[in-house]
C-alpha positions as a Markdown table, in Angstrom:
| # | Residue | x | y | z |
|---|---|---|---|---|
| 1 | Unk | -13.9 | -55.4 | 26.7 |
| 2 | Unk | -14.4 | -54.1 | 23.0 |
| 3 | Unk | -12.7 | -51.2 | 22.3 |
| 4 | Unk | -13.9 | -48.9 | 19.3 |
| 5 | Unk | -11.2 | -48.0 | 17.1 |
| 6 | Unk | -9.8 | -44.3 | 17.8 |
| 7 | Unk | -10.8 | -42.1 | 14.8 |
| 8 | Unk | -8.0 | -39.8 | 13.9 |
| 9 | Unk | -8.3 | -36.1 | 14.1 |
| 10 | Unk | -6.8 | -33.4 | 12.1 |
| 11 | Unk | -6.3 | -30.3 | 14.3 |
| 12 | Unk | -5.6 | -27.1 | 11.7 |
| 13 | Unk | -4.5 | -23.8 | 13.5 |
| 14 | Unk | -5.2 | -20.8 | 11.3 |
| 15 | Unk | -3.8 | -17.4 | 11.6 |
| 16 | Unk | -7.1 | -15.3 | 10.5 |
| 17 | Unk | -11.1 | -15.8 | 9.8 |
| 18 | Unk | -11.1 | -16.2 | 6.4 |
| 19 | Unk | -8.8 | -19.6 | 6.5 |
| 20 | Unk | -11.0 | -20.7 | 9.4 |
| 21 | Unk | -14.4 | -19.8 | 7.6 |
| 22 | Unk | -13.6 | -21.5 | 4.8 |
| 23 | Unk | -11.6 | -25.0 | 6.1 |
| 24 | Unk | -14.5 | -25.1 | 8.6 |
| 25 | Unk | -16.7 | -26.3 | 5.7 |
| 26 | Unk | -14.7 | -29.4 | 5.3 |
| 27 | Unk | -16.0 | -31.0 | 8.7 |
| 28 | Unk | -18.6 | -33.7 | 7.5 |
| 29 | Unk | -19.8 | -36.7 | 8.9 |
| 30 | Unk | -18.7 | -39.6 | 8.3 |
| 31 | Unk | -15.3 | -38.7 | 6.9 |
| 32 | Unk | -12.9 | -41.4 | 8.6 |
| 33 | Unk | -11.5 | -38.0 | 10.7 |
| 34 | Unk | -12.4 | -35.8 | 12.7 |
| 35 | Unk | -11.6 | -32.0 | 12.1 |
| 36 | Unk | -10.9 | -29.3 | 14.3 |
| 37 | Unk | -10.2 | -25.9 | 13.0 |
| 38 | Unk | -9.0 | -23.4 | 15.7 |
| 39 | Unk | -8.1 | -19.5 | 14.8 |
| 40 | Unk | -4.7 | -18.7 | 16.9 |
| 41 | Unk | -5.2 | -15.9 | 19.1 |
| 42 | Unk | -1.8 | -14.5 | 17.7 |
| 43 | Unk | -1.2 | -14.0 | 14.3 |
| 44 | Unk | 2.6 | -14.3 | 14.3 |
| 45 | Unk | 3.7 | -17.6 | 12.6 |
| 46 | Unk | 6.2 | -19.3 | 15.7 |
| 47 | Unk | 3.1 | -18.2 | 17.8 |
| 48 | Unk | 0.7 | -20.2 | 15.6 |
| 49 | Unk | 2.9 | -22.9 | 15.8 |
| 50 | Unk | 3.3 | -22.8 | 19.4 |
| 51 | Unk | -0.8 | -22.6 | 19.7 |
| 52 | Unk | -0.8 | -25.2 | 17.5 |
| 53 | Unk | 2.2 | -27.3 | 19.8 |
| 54 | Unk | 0.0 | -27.0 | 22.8 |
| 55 | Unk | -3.3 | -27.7 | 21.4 |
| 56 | Unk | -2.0 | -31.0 | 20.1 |
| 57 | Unk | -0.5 | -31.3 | 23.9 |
| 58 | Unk | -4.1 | -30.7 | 25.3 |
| 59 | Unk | -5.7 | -32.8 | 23.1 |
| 60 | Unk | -3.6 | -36.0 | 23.0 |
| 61 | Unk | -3.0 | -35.5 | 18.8 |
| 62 | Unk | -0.2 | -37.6 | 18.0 |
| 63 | Unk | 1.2 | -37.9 | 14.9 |
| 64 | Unk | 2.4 | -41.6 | 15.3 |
| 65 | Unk | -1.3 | -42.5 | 16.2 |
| 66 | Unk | -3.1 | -41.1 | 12.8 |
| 67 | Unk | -3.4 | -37.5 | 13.8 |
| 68 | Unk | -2.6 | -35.1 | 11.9 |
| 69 | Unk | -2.1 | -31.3 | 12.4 |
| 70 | Unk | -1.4 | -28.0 | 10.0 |
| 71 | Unk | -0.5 | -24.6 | 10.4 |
| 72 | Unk | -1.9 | -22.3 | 8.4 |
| 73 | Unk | -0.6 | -18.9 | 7.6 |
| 74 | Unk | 0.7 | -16.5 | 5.3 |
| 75 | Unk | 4.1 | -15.4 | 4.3 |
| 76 | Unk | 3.3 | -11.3 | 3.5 |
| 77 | Unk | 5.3 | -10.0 | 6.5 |
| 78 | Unk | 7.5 | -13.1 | 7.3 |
| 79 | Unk | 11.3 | -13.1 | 7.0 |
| 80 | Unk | 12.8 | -16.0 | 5.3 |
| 81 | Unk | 15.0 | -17.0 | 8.1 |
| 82 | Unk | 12.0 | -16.8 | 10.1 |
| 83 | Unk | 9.8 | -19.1 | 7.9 |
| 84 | Unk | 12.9 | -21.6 | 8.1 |
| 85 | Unk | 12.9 | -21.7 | 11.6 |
| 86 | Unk | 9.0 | -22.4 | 11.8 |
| 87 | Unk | 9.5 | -25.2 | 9.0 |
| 88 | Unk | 12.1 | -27.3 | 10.8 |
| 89 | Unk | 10.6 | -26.9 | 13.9 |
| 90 | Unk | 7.7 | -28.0 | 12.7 |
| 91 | Unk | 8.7 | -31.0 | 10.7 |
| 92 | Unk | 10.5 | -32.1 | 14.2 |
| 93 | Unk | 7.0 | -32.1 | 15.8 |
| 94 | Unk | 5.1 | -33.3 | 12.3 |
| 95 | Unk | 3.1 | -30.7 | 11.8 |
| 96 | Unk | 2.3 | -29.7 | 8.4 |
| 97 | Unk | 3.2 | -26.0 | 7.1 |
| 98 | Unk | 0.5 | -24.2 | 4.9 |
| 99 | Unk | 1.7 | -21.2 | 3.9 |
| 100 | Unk | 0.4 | -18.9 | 1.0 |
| 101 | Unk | 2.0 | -16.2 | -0.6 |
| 102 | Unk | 1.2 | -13.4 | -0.4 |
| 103 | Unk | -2.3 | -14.3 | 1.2 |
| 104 | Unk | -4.3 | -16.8 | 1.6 |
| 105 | Unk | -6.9 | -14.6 | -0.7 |
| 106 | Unk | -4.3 | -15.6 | -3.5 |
| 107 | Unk | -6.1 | -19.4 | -3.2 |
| 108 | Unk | -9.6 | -17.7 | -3.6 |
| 109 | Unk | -7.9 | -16.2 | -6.9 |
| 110 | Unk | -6.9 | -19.7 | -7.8 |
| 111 | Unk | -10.4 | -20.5 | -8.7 |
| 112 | Unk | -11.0 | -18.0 | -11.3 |
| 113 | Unk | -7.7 | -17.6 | -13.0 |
| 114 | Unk | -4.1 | -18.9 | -12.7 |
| 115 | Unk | -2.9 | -15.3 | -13.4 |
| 116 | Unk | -1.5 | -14.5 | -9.8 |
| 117 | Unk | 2.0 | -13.9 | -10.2 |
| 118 | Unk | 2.2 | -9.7 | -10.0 |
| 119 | Unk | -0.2 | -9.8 | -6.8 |
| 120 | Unk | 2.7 | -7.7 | -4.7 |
| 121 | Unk | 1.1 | -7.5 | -1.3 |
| 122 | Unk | -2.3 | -8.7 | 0.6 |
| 123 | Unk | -3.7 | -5.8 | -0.3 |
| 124 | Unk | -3.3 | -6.5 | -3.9 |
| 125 | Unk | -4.9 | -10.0 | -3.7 |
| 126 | Unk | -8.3 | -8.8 | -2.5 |
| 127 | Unk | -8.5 | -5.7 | -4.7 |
| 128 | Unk | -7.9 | -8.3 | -7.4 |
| 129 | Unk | -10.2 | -10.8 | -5.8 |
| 130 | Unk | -12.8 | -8.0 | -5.8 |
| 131 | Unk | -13.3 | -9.0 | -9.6 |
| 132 | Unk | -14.3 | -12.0 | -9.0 |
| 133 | Unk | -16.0 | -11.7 | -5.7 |
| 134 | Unk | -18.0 | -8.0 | -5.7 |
| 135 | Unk | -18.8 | -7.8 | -2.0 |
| 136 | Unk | -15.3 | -10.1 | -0.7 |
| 137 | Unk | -14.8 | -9.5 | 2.8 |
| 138 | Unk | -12.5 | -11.7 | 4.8 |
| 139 | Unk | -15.3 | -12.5 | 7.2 |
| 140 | Unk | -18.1 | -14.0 | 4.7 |
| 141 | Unk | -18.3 | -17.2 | 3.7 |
| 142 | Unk | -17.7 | -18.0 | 0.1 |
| 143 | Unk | -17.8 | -21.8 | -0.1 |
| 144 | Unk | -20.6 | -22.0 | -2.3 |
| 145 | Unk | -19.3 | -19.8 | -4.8 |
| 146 | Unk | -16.4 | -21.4 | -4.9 |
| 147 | Unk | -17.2 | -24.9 | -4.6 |
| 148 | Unk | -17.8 | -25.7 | -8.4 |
| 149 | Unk | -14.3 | -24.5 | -9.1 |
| 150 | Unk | -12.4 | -25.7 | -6.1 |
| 151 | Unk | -10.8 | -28.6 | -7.9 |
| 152 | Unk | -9.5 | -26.2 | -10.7 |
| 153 | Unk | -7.7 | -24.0 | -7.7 |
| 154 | Unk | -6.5 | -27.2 | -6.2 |
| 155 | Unk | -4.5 | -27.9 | -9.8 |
| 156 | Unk | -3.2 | -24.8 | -10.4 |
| 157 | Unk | -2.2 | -24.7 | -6.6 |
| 158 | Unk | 0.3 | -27.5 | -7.1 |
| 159 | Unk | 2.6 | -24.9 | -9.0 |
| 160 | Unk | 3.5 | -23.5 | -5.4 |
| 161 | Unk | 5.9 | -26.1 | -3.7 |
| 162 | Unk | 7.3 | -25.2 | -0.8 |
| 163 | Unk | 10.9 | -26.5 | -1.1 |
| 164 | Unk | 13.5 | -27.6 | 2.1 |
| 165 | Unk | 15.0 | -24.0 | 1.7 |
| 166 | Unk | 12.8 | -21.4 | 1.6 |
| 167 | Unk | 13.6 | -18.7 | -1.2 |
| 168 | Unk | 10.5 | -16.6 | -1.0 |
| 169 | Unk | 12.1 | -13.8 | -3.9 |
| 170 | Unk | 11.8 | -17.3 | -6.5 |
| 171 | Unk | 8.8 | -18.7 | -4.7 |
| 172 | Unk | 5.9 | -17.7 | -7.2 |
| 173 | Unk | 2.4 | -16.9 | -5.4 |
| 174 | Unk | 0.3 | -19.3 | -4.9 |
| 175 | Unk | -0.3 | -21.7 | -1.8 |
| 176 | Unk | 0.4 | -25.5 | -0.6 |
| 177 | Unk | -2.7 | -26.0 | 0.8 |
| 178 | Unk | -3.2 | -28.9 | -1.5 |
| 179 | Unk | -1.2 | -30.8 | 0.9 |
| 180 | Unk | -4.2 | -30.4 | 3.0 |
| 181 | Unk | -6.2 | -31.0 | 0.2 |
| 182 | Unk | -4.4 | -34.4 | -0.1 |
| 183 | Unk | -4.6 | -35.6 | 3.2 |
| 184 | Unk | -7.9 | -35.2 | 3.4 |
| 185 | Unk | -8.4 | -37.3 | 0.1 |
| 186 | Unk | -6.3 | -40.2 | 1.6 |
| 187 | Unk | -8.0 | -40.3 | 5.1 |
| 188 | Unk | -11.8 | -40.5 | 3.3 |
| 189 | Unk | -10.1 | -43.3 | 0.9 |
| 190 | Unk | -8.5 | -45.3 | 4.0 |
| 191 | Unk | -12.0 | -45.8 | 5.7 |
């Protein structure tokens, strides 16, 4: 009996819309993976992770077999110790940690300038995102906008690394979700 190679999936659990409006536009066919991008009912960081936990539970995703899956969430009302305890967890179950800081909205901000370091709170990063983007709303999509410069934001992202510790006071803004980024790049190349 022939047996058609398993394509691996990349499951990404999201904290809010505007993460899952905007990775939703990387599902294409014909990518070597499949994506799924789920919003977490809670909004809490261990309970994205434990979404995230049962989904890959629910849908068979394991690591070891080419899957892949991501958490992605902010770090604006996060303690440290908390983040810490959602990274190691998380490595032990390989799942990938995307955190931005303060918001994800600071990625948006990536595209148009590299000056993000005094954005204070969330609230900060879409008043300052409202240059850029006039009407922003976390509930439109932007990808088309931002398409032409996405590989710019994906550079200056890579300033943000998110060490073994976490020390969000000397952490500068920004966001990992190159790693994301990456992956994706490697799975299209393995095909």
């Amino acid at each position: 009996m022939n047996r058609y190679p398993v394509i691996p999936t990349v499951l990404v659990v999201t904290e809010g819309l505007t993460e899952k409006i905007y990775l939703d536009r990387f599902r294409e066919r014909d990518a070597g993976f499949n994506l799924i991008v789920k919003r977490s009912p809670e909004q809490r960081p261990e309970k994205i992770l434990k979404f995230c936990e049962s989904q890959m539970v629910e849908r068979g995703l394991n690591p070891r077999d080419g899957h892949a899956a991501y958490c992605v969430f902010d770090t604006d009302y996060t303690s440290e110790d908390k983040l810490q305890y959602i990274l190691d967890r998380a490595k032990k179950k390989g799942i990938g940690i995307i955190i931005s800081k303060p918001c994800f909205e600071a990625f948006f901000l990536l595209h148009f300038t590299s000056n993000i370091d005094s954005l204070a709170s969330p609230k900060d990063a879409k008043e300052e995102l409202r240059q850029y983007l006039e009407d922003y709303s976390e509930s439109k999509d932007y990808w088309k906008k931002l398409l032409p410069m996405q590989q710019e934001a994906i550079n200056r992202s890579r300033r943000f690394v998110l060490s073994e510790r976490i020390n969000l006071k000397k952490c500068p803004n920004g966001t990992n979700l190159y790693a994301l980024f990456d992956d994706f790049s490697e799975r299209k190349v393995m095909r």
